[in-house]
C-alpha positions as CSV (number, residue, x, y, z in Angstrom):
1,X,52.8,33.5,37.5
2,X,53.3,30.0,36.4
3,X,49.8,28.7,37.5
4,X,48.0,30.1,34.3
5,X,50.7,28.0,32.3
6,X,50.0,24.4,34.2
7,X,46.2,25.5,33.2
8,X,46.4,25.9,30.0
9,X,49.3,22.8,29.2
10,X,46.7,20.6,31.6
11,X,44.0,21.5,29.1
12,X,45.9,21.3,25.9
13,X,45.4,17.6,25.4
14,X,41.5,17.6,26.3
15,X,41.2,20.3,23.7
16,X,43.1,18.5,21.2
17,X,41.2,15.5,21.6
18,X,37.7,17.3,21.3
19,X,39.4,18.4,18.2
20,X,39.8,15.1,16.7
21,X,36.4,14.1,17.6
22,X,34.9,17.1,16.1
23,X,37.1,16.4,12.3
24,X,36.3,12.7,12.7
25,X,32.7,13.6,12.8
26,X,32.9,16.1,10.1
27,X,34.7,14.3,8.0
28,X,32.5,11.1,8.3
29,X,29.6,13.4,7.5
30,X,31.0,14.9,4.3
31,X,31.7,11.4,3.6
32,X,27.5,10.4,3.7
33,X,26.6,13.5,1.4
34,X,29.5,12.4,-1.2
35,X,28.1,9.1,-1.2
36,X,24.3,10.4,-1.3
37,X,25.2,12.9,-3.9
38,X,26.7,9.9,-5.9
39,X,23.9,7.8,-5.7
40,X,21.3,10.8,-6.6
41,X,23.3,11.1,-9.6
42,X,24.0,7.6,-11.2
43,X,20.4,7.4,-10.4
44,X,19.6,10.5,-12.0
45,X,21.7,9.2,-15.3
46,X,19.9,5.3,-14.7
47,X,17.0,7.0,-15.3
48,X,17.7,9.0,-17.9
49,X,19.2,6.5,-20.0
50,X,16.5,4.5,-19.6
51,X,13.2,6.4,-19.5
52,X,10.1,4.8,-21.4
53,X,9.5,2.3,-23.8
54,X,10.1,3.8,-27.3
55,X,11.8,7.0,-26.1
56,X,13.8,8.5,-28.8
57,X,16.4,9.6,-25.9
58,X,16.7,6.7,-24.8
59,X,19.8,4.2,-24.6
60,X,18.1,1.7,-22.6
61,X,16.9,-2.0,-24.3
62,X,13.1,-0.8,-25.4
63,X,14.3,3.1,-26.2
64,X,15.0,4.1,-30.1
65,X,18.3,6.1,-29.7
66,X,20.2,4.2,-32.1
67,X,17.7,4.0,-34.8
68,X,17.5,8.2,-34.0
69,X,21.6,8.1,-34.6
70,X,21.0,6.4,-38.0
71,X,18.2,8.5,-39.1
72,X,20.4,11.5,-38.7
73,X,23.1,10.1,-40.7
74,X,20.8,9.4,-43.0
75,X,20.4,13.4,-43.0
76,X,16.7,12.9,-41.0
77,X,16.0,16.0,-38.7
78,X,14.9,13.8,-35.2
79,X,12.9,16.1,-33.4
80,X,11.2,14.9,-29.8
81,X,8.0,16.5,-28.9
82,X,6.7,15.5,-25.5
83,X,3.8,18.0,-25.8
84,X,1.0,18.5,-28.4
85,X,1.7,22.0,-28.6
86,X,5.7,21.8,-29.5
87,X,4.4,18.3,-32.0
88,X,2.1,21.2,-33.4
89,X,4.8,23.6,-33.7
90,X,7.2,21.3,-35.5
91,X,5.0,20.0,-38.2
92,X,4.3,23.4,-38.7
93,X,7.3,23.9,-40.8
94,X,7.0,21.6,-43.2
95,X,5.8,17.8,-44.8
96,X,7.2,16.1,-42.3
97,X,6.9,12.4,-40.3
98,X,5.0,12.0,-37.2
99,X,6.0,9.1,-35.2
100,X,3.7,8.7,-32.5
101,X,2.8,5.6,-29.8
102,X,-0.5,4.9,-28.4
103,X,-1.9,7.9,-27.2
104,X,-4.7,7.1,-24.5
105,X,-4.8,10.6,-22.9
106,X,-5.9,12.2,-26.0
107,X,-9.7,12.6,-27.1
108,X,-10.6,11.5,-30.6
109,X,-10.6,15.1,-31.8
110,X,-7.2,15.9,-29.9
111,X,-5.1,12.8,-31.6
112,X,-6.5,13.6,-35.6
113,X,-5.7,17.2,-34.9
114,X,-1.9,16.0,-34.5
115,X,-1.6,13.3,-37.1
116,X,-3.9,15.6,-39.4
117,X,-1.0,18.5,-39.5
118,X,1.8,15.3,-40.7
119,X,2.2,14.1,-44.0
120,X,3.2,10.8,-43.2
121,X,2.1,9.1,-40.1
122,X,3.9,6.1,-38.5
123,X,2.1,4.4,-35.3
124,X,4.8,2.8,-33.3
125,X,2.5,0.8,-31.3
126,X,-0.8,1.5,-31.7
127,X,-4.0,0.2,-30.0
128,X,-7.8,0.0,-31.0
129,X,-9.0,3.2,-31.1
130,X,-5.9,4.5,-33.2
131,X,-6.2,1.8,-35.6
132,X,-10.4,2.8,-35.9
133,X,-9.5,6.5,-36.3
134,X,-6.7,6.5,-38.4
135,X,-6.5,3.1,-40.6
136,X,-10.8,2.2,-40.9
137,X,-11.7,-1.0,-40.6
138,X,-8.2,-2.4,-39.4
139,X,-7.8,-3.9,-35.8
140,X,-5.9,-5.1,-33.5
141,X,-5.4,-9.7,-33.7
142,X,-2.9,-11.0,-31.4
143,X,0.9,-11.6,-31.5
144,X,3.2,-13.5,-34.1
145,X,5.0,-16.6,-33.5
146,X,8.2,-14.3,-33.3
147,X,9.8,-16.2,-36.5
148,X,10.9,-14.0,-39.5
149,X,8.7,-14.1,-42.2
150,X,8.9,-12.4,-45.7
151,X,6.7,-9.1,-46.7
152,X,4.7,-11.0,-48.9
153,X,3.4,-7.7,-50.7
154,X,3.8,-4.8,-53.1
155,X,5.1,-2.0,-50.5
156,X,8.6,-1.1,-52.2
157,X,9.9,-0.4,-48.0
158,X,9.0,-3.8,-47.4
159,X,10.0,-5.4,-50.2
160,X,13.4,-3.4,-49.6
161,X,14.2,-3.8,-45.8
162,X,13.1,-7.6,-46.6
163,X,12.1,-10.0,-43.5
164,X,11.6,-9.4,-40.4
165,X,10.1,-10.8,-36.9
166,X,6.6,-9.1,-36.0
167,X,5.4,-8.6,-32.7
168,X,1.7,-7.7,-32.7
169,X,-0.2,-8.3,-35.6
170,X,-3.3,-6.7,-37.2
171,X,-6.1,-7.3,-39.9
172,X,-6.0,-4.8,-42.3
173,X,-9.5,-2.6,-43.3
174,X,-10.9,-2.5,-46.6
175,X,-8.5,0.2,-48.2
176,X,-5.4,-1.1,-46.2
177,X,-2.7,-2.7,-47.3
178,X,-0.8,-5.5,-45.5
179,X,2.4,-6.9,-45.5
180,X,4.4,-9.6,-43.6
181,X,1.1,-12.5,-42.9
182,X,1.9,-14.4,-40.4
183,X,-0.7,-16.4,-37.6
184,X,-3.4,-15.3,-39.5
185,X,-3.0,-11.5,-39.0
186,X,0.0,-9.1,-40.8
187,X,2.8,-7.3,-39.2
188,X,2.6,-3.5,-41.2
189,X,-0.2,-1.9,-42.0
190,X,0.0,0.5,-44.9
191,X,-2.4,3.4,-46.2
192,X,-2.4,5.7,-49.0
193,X,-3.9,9.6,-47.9
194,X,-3.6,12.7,-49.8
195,X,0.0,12.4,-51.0
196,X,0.9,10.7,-47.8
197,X,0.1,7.6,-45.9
198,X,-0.8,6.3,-42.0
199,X,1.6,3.2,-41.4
200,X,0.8,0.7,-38.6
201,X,4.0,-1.3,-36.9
202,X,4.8,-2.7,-33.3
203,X,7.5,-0.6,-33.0
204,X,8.5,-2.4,-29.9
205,X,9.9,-5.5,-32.1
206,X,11.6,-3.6,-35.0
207,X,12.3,-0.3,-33.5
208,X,13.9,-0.3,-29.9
209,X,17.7,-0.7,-29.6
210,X,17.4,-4.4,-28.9
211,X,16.1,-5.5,-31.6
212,X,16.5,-3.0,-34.6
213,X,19.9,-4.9,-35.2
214,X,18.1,-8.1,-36.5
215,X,16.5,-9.2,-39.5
216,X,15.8,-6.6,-41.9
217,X,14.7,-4.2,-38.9
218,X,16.7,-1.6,-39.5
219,X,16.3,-1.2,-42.7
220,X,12.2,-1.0,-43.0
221,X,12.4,1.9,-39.9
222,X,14.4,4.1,-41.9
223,X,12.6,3.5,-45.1
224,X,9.2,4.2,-42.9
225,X,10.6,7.0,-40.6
226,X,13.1,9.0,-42.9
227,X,10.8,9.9,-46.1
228,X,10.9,13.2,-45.2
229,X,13.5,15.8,-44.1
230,X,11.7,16.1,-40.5
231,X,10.5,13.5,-38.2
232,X,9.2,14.5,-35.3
233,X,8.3,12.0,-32.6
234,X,5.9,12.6,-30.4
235,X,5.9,11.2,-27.0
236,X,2.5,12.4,-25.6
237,X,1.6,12.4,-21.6
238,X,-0.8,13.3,-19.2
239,X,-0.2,17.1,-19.3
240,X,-1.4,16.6,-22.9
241,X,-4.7,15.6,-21.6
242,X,-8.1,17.4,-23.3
243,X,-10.8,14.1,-22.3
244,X,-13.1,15.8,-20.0
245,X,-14.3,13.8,-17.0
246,X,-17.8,12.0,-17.6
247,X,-18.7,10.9,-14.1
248,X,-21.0,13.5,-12.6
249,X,-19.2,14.5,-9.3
250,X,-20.7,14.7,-5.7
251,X,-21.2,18.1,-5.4
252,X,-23.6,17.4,-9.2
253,X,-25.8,14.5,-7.7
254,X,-26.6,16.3,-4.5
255,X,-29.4,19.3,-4.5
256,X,-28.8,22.6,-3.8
257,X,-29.9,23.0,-0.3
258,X,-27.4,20.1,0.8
259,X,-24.2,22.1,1.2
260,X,-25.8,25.0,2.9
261,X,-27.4,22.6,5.5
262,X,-24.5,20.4,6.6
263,X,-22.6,23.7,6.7
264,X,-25.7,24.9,9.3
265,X,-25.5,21.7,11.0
266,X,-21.9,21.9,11.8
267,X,-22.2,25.6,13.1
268,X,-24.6,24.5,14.9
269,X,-23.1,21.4,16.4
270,X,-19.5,23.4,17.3
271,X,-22.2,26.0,18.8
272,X,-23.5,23.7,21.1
273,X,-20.8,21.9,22.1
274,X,-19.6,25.7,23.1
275,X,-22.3,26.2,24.9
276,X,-22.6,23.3,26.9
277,X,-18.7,23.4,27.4
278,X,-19.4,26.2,29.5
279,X,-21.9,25.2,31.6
280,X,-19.6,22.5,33.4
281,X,-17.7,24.5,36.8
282,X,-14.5,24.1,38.1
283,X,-12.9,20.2,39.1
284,X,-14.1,19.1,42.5
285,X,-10.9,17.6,44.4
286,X,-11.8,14.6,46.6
287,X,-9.2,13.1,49.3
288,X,-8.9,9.5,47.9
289,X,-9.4,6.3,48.1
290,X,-12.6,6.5,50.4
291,X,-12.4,4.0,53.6
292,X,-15.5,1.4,53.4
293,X,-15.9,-0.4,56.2
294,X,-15.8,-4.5,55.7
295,X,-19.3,-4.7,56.8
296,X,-20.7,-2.7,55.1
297,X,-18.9,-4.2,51.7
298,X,-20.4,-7.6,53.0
299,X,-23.7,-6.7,53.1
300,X,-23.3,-5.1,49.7
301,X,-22.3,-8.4,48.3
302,X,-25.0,-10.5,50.2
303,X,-27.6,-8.1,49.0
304,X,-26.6,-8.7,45.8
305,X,-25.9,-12.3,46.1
306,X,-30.0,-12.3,47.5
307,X,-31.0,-10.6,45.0
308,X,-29.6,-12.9,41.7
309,X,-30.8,-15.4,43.8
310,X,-27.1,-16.9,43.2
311,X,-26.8,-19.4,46.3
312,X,-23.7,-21.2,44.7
313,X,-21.5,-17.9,44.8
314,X,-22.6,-17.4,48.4
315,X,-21.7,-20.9,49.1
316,X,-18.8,-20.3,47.3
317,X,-17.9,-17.5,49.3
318,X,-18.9,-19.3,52.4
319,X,-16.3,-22.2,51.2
320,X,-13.4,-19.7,50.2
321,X,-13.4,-18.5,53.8
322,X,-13.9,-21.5,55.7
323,X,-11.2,-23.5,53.9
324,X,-8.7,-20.5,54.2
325,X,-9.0,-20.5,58.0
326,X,-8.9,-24.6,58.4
327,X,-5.5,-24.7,56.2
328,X,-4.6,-21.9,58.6
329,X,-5.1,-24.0,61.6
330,X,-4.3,-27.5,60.2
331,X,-0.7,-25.6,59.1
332,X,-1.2,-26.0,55.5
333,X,0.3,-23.3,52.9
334,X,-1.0,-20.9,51.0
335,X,-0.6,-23.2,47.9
336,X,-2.9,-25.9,49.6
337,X,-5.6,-26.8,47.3
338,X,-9.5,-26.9,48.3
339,X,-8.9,-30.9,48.2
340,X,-6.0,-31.2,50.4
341,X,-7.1,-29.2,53.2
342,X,-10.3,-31.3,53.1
343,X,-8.7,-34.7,53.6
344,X,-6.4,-32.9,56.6
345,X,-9.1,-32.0,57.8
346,X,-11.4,-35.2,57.8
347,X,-8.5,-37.3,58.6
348,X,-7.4,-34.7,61.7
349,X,-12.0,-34.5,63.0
350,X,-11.8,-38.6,62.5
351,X,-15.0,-37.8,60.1
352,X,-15.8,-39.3,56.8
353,X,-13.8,-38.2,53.8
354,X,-16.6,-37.9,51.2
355,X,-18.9,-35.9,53.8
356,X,-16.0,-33.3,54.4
357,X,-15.0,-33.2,51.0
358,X,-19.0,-32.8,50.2
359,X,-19.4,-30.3,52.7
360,X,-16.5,-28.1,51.8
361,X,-16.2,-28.8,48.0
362,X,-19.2,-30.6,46.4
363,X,-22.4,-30.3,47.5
364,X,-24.5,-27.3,45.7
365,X,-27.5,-25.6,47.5
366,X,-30.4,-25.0,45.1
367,X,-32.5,-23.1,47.6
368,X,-31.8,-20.4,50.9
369,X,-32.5,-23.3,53.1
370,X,-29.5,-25.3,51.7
371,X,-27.4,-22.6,51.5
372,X,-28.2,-21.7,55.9
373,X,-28.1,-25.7,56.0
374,X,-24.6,-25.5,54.5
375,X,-24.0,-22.4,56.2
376,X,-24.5,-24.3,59.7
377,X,-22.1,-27.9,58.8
378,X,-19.7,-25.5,57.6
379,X,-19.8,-23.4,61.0
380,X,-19.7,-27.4,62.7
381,X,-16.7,-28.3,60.9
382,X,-14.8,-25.9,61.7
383,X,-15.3,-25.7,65.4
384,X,-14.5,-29.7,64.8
385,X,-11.3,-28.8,63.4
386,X,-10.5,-26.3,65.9
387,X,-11.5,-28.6,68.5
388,X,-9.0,-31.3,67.2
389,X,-6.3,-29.0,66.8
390,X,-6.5,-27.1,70.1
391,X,-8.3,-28.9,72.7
392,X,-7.0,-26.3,75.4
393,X,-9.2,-23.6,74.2
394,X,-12.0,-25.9,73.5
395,X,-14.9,-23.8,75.9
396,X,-17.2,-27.1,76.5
């Protein structure tokens, strides 16, 4: 009766401490996914604060928020388009402002259709090929010195907001007008259309939240960007893409008859390697590793020694043997070099140290006859040795 009870008190504390382990670990893990849910979302909000250069959402250094907050207290509609088809639909109800960056995914045609449908166009930080299609004759020149310098024209905006710092500069076409000359180039570019007007500014130096604060800044963005009830910004990406691809592709250089070929070829190759697959039977099992008698290995290797005609690896063969069983009987180690065993062995014969050392080490045979001739004083040496060494076994 009681031995179910000391069972179950025995295992109490094992079971207790299994469950401690198994909160620890779940407590540690909910612990990683708080922290990785954390970081996914400060990231999430670094981002979107941040987001790109110009962005009207944006509360980072180079995004427009702010001057977006001002233009709507000014009683300016903001409205952020970041695809042609919603820019399209907002200009649609009504004379309104398009404010619109660089817009390198957009074919010639693509971009006028857009500005086209505005009254008043402001380019926030425009390239080349906007300026060509939308202000002729005006270009890109450089950068200002980044000092403030005066409008120095008749644009009542400019003349308003007063001086400010320009960033990139352009030269203005024929029918342009130009304000704020500085390095040789001007800072706005300003032209008259059909009850409207195209305006050229590096928005990136009056317009982002860093620097809209300085200078007359502020005051020259709203006068540009809040003449009408509406601005819509447009922020356009690659999904607004219409260029079609002018490199001919592979499939375009190549004939017709290419495909269906290297199609046949590789049926054709799997085919054969099918059929050839087949052909090969079952594994052969072979009791290994095959005995080889030392002779026969030995006259392997002096058939091939005879037949590279290589008499110095024979004699070196020849050598190798002889002076492994001289250190053998002169009691020499295994770590006995070539040159040791053949002073032992010229000081234990009473012979001449240079001959030994020729015979055993030196000398090179050039032809058979020197390597038999070496063959022989190497067989003499050795019974001179073993003569020395053991005189009782000595036969003559």
């Amino acid at each position: 009766m009681t031995l179910p009870a000391r069972t179950s008190v025995a295992d109490a504390p094992s079971a207790s401490g299994r469950r401690r382990r198994i909160t620890a670990w779940v407590v540690i893990a909910a612990v990683l996914v708080g922290v990785g849910i954390a970081g996914s979302a400060l990231a999430g909000v670094g981002q979107w604060t941040e987001r790109d250069v110009l962005d009207p959402e944006s509360a980072g250094p180079s995004g427009t928020r702010a001057l977006v907050q001002i233009l709507g207290e000014h009683g300016v509609e903001v409205v952020v388009a970041r695809d042609r088809a919603a820019a399209a639909a907002a200009l649609g109800r009504g004379r309104a402002t398009l404010a619109v960056a660089d817009a390198p995914y957009l074919s010639d045609g693509g971009l006028t259709a857009v500005t086209d449908a505005a009254a008043d166009v402001v380019l926030t930080d425009p390239r080349s090929r906007t300026l060509r299609l939308l202000l002729p004759g005006s270009t890109t020149y450089g950068v200002g010195p980044g000092s403030v310098v005066e409008p120095g024209c008749d644009v009542a905006d400019a003349a308003r907001a007063g001086g400010i710092a320009p960033g990139a500069i352009y030269r203005p076409g024929a029918q342009t007008l130009a304000c704020y000359p500085t390095a040789g180039g001007f800072g706005l570019l300003v032209e008259e259309r059909d009850g409207g007007r195209v305006v050229a500014v590096d928005g990136r130096a009056v317009f982002t939240n860093e620097h809209l604060a300085e200078a007359g800044n502020a005051a020259l963005a709203v006068a540009l960007l809040g003449r009408h009830p509406t601005l819509v910004w447009y922020m356009p990406g690659i999904a607004d893409s219409d260029l079609a691809s002018g490199d001919p592709t592979l499939g375009e250089l190549t004939p017709p008859w290419v495909s269906p070929v290297i199609v046949l070829l590789l049926t054709a190759g799997v085919a054969a390697a099918i059929w050839r697959g087949r052909r090969f039977g079952p594994l052969v099992a072979e009791r290994l590793p095959v005995t080889v008698r030392a002779a026969e290995t030995t006259e392997g290797r002096a058939r091939l020694y005879a037949h590279a005609r290589d008499c110095v690896h024979a004699a070196d063969q020849l050598r190798i043997g002889t002076l492994g069983r001289l250190g053998r009987l002169l009691g020499l180690g295994p770590s006995a070099s070539a040159a040791e065993i053949a002073d032992a062995a010229a000081a234990r014969t009473g012979s001449d140290r240079g001959a030994v050392r020729g015979i055993l080490i030196d000398e090179l045979p050039r032809t058979d006859a020197d390597l038999v001739a070496l063959d022989r004083r190497l067989r003499i040496l050795e019974q001179a040795v073993h003569t020395a060494v053991r005189p009782e076994r000595n036969t003559r």
